[in-house]
C-alpha positions in Angstrom: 33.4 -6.3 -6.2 31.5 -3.4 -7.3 29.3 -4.3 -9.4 28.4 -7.6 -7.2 27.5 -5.1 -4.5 25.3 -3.1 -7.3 23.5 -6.1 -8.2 23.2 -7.3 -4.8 21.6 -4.2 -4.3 19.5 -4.3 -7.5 18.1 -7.8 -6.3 17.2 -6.6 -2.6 15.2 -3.9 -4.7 13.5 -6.2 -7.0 12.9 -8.4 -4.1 11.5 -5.9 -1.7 9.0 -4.8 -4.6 7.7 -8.7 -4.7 7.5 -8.3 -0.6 5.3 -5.5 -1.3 3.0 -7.3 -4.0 3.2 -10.2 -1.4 1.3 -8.3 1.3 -1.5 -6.7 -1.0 -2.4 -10.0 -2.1 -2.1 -10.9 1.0 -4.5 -8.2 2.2 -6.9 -8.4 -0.8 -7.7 -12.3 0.0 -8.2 -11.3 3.8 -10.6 -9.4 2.7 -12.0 -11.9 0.5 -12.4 -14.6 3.3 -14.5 -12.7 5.6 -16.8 -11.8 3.0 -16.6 -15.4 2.2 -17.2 -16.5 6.1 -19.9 -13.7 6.4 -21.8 -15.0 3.2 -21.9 -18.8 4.1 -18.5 -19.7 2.1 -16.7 -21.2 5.1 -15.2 -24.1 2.1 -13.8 -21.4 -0.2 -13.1 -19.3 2.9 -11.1 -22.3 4.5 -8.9 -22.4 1.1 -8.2 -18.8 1.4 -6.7 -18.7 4.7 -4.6 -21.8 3.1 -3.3 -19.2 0.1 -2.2 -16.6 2.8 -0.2 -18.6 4.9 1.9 -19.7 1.9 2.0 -16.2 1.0 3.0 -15.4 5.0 5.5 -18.2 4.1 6.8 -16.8 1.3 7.2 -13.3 2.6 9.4 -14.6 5.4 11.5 -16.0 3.1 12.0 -13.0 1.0 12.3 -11.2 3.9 15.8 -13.2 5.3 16.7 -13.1 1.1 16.2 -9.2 1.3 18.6 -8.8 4.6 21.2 -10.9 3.5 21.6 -9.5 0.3 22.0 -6.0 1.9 24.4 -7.1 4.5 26.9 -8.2 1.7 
């Protein structure tokens, strides 16, 4: 059972790193859509907000994947 507790812990890594890149793009396209809104965008700025809350999605689901692998 070892080494399915190493790997376990290997994925949670892997896995938390994604998390990470999730809330940088996150943040970058934030920033994109109120420079968007501010510059008369408000169609391309509508999209955006779209792409982060599949990203907001997404990270919640890593999230749970993340804990339960480092409860096993």
């Amino acid at each position: 059972m070892k080494n399915n507790s190493e790997a376990n812990i290997a994925t949670a890594d892997a896995l938390t790193l994604i998390l990470h890149n999730q809330h940088a793009l996150g943040a970058a396209i934030e920033e994109l859509t109120k420079w968007l809104s501010e510059n008369g965008v408000g169609a391309v700025a509508e999209n955006a907000v779209g792409a982060m809350a599949t990203l907001d999605a997404n990270a919640e689901a890593i999230t749970d994947a993340i804990m339960r692998l480092r409860q096993l």
